[in-house]
C-alpha positions in Angstrom: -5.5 -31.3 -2.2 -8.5 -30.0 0.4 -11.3 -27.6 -0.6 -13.4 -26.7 2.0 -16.3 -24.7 2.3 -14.4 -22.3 5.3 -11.6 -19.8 5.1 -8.7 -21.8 6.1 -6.5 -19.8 3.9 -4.5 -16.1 4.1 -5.1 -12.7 5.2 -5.0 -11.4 2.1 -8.6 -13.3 0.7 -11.1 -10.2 0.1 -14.1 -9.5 2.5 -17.0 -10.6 2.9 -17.3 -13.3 0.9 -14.6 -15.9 2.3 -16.6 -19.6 2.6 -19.6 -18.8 0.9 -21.4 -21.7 -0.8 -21.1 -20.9 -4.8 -24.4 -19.7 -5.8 -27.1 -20.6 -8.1 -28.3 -19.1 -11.1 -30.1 -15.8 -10.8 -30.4 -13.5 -14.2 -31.1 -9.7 -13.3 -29.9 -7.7 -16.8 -30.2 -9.8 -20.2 -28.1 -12.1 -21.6 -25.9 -11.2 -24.1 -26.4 -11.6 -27.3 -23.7 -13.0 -30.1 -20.6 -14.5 -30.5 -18.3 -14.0 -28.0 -16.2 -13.6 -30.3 -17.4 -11.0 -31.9 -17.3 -9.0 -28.5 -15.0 -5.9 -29.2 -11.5 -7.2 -27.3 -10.6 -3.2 -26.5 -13.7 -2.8 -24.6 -15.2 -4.5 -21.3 -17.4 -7.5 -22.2 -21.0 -7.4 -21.6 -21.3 -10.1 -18.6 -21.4 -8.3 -15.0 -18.6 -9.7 -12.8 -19.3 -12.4 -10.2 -16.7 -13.0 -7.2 -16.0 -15.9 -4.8 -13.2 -17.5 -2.9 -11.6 -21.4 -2.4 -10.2 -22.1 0.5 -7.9 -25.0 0.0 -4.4 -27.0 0.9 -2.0 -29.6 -0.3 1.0 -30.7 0.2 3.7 -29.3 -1.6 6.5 -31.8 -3.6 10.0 -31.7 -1.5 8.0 -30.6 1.8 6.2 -32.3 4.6 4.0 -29.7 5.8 0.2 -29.3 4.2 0.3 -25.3 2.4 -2.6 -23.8 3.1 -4.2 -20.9 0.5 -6.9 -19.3 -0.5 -8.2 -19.5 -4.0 -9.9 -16.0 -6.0 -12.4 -16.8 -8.9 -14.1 -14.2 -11.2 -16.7 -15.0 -13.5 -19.6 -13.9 -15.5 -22.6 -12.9 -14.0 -26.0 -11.0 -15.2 -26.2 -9.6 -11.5 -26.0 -6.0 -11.3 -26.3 -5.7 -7.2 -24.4 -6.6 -4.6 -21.6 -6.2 -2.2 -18.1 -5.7 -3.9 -14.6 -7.0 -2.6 -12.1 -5.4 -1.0 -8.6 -7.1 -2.0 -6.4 -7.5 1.2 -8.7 -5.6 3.3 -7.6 -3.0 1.7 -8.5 -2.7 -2.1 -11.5 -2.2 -3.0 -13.1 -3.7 -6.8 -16.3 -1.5 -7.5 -16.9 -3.4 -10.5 -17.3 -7.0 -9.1 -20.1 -8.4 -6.7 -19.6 -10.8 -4.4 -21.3 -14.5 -4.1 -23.3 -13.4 -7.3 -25.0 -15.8 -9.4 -22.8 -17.2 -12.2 -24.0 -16.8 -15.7 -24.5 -19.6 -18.2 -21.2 -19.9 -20.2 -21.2 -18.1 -23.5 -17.9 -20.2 -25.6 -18.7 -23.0 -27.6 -16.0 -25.2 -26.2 -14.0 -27.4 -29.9 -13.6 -30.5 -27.9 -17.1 -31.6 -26.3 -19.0 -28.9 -28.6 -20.9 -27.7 -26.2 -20.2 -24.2 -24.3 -17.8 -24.0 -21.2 -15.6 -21.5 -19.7 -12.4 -20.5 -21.0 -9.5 -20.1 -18.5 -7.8 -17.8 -17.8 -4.9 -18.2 -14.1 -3.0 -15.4 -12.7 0.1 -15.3 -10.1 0.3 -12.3 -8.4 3.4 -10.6 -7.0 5.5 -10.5 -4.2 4.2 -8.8 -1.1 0.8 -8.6 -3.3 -2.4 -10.8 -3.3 -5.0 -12.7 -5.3 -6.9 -9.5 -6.3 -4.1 -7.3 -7.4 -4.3 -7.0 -11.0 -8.2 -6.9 -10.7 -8.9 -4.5 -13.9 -7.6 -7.0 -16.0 -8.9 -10.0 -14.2 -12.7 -8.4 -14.4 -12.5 -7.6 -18.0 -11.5 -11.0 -18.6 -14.8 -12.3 -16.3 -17.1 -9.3 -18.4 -15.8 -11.6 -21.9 -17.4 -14.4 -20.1 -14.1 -16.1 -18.9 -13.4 -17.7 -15.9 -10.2 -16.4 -13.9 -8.9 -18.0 -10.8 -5.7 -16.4 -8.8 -4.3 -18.7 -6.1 -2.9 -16.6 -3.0 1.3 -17.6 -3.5 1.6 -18.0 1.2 4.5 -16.4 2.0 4.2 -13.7 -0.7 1.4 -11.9 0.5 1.3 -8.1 1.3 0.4 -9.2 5.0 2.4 -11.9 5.3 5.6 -12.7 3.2 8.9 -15.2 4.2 12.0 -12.4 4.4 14.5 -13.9 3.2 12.0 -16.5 0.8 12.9 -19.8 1.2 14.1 -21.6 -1.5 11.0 -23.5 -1.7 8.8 -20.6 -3.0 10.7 -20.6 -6.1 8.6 -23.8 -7.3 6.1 -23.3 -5.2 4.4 -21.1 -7.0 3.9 -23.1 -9.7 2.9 -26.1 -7.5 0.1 -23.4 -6.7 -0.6 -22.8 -10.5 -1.2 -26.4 -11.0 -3.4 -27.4 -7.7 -5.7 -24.1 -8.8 -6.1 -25.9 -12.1 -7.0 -29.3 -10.4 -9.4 -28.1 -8.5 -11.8 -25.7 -10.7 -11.1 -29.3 -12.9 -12.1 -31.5 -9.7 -15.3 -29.3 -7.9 -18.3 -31.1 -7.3 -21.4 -32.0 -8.3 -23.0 -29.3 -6.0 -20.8 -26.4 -7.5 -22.5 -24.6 -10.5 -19.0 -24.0 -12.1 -18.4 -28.2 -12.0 -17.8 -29.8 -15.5 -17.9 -26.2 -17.4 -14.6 -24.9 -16.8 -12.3 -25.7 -20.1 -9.1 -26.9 -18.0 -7.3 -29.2 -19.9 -5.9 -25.9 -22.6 -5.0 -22.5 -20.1 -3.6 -19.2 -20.4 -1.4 -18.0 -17.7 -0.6 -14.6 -16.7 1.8 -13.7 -14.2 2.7 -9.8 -12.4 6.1 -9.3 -11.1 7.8 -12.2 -9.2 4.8 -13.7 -10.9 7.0 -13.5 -14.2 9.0 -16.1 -12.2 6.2 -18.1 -12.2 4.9 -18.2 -15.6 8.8 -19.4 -17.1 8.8 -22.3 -14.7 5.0 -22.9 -15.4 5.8 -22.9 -19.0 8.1 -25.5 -18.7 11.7 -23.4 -18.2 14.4 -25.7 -16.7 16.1 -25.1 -14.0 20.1 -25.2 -13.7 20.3 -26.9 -10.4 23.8 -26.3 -10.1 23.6 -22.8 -10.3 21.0 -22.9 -7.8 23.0 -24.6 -5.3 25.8 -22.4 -6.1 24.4 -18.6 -5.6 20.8 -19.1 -3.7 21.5 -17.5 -0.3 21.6 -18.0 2.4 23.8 -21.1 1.6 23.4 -25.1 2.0 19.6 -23.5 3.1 17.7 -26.0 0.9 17.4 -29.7 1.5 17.9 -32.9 -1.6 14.3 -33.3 -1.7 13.4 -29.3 -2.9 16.9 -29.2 -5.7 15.2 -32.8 -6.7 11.6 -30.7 -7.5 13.9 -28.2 -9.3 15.3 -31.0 -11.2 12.0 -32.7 -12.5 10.5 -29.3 -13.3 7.0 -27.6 -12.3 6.1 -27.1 -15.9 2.2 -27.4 -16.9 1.3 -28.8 -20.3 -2.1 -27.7 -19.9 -0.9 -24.1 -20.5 -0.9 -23.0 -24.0 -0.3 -19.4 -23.9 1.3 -16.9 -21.2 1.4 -13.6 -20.6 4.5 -12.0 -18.6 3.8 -8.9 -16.8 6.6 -6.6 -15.6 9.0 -8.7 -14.6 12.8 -10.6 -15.6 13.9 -14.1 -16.5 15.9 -15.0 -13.0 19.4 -16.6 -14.3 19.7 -18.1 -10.5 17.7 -20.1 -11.3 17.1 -20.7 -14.8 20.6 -20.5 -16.0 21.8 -18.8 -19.4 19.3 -21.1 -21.7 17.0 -22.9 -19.4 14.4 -20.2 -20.9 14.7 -22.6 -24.6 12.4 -25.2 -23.4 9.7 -23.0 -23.3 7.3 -23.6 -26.6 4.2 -21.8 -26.3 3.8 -18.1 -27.6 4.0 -15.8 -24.5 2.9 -12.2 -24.6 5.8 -9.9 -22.0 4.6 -6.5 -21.1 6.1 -3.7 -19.4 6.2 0.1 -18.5 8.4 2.7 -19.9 9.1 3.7 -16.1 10.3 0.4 -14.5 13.6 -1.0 -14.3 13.0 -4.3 -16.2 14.5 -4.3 -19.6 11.8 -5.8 -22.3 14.0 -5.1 -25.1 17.0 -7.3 -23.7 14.8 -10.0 -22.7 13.0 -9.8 -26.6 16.8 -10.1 -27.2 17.7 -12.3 -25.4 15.3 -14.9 -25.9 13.7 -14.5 -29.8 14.7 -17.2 -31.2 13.5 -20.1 -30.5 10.8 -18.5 -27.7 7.8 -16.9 -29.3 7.9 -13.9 -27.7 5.7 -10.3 -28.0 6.7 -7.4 -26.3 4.9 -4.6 -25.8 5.9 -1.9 -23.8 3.3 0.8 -22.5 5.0 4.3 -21.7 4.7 6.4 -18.9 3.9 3.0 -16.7 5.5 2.0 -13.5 5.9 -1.7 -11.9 2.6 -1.3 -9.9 0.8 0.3 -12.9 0.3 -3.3 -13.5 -1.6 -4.1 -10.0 -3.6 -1.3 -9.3 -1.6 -0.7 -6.0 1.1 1.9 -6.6 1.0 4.8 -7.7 2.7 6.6 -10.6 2.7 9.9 -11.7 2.9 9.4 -15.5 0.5 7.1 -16.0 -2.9 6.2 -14.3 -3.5 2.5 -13.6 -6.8 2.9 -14.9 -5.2 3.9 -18.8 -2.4 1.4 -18.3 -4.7 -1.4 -17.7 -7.2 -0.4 -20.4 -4.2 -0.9 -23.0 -3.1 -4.1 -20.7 -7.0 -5.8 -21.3 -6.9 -5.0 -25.1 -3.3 -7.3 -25.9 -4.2 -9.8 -23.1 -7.9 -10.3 -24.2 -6.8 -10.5 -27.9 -4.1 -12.7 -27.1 -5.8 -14.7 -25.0 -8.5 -15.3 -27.4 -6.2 -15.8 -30.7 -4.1 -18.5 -28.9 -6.6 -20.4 -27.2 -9.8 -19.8 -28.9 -8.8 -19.6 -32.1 -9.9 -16.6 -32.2 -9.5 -15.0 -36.3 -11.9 -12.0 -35.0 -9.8 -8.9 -37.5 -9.1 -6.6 -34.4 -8.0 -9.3 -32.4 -5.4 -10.8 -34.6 -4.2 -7.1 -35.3 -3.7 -6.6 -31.8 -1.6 -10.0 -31.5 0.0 -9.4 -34.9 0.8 -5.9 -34.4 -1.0 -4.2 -37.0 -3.5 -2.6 -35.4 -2.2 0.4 -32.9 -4.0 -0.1 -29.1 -3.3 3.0 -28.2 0.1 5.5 -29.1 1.6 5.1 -25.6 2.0 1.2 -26.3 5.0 0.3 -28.8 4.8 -3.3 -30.2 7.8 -5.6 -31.0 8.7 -9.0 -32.3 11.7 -10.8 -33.6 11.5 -12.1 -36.7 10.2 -15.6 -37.1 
């Protein structure tokens, strides 16, 4: 894996920040004061929200060609000027500056006791980008998070592989896991180096990002199915059914958080979804086709699974990019930061704030619209 200090990497990295050397320290409103844990998880932290971009490459297992991407990173900041983003050209994020001076972290980290970022990692749709889910990637970045969203090449809204090759399948967690090595890896010279908490993660994942998070999590795949129904057929080569065979799962990842999208049989087969231990949070909308009850059926026991389902939402509710008439992003994501945050914060913090572990346990209502369920233990 490359980093560079140019924009090597997608059309879909936001303007004009692409390349930028990360900047230094520069405190414009106060710092806040308090446990970040004490921060109420149902509204946006106090921390501004700093944004830069990676570009990077590697080469993928099963291929022989470098992949080329760009990297997104949010983070706290005590900036209150500057220029703000526009996702894919096209989006723009009012409440995020660009290049802005990171903040000192806030979370005392168990391990080294002394403070570091928390992580959070996001994998964005198909035909979507780094940026799309932004509301919930900021408030994360406000709670003095770090949150880093690899472009997925080939699935971007400029540019995307029609039909995907069979390769983007594991890919995208290949993605997942060089993100994570490289916020790890940065030097000396970056002001994020050596305070980013990488070695325990939460993933989130929107859409064909679901896919992602299962195989991230450590689903198996059932190869033979693969080779059986992936289309168009014989269009995948021993080295790429091998990567499917070893798995792309991440131990690092702790907790996940499935947004709005299904467990693919293709490719996971009937039970591949078993081998998946860590708690994972699905959410979806009332007005999409994918079926949260079925899946809470289909896979509680042995996954720990939450689902919450938020009414009146759409697929796109979830990425600020489509529009829906019974539900504005804007309310669907304020529900959506309340269960991640919480969930976030119980499973990888520790986190025994009383709102927080009512939001994850269910006994504490978010908001009517958004119905909570779980399976008996």
């Amino acid at each position: 894996m490359d980093a560079g200090s140019s924009d090597s990497g997608g059309d879909d990295a936001a303007t004009p920040d692409a390349g930028r050397d990360a900047p230094e320290v520069d405190a414009s409103i106060a710092y806040p004061a308090g446990d970040p844990l004490s921060w109420p998880v149902d509204a946006p932290g106090p921390f501004h929200v700093g944004y830069r971009t990676i570009p990077f490459e590697y080469l993928p297992a099963g291929q022989t060609e470098m992949r080329q991407s760009v990297l997104h990173i949010w983070y706290p900041t005590l900036a209150s000027a500057g220029a703000h983003p526009r996702y894919a050209g096209l989006y723009p994020d009012s409440a995020a500056f660009v290049d802005a001076p990171l903040a000192p972290p806030a979370h005392a980290d168990a391990a080294s006791g002394e403070n570091r970022y928390p992580l959070l990692v996001h994998s964005h749709g198909w035909r979507a980008f780094g940026g799309s889910s932004w509301l919930m990637l900021d408030d994360f970045a406000s709670h003095g998070w770090v949150v880093i969203a690899p472009e997925h090449t080939g699935s971007l809204l400029s540019a995307y592989d029609d039909p995907r090759p069979i390769a983007h399948y594991y890919e995208r967690s290949l993605d997942i896991t060089t993100s994570i090595d490289l916020v790890r890896d940065l030097g000396a010279s970056d002001p994020l180096s050596g305070l980013v908490t990488t070695d325990r993660v939460v993933l989130s994942g929107h859409s064909f990002g679901v896919h992602t998070v299962w195989a991230s999590t450590g689903a198996t795949f059932d190869v033979a199915r693969i080779e059986a129904t992936f289309t168009p057929t014989g269009a995948y080569t021993s080295e790429e059914l091998a990567v499917f065979a070893a798995g792309v799962g991440d131990p690092r990842i702790v907790a996940a958080i499935p947004i709005a999208g299904d467990i693919d049989e293709d490719f996971f087969g009937d039970t591949g979804f078993s081998s998946v231990t860590v708690p994972l949070l699905s959410i979806t909308g009332s007005e999409d086709t994918v079926d949260g009850q079925a899946q809470l059926t289909q896979v509680s026991p042995p996954v720990d699974l939450t689902w919450v389902q938020i009414e009146g939402a759409c697929h796109n509710s979830f990425a600020v990019i489509g529009l829906c008439a019974t539900i504005t992003a804007e309310d669907t994501m304020q529900m959506v930061n309340a269960y991640t945050l919480s969930f976030a914060r119980v499973h990888l913090l520790g986190d025994e704030d009383p709102l927080a572990v009512g939001i994850v346990d269910g006994t504490h209502e978010v908001d009517a619209r958004a119905s909570f369920h779980r399976s008996p233990p």
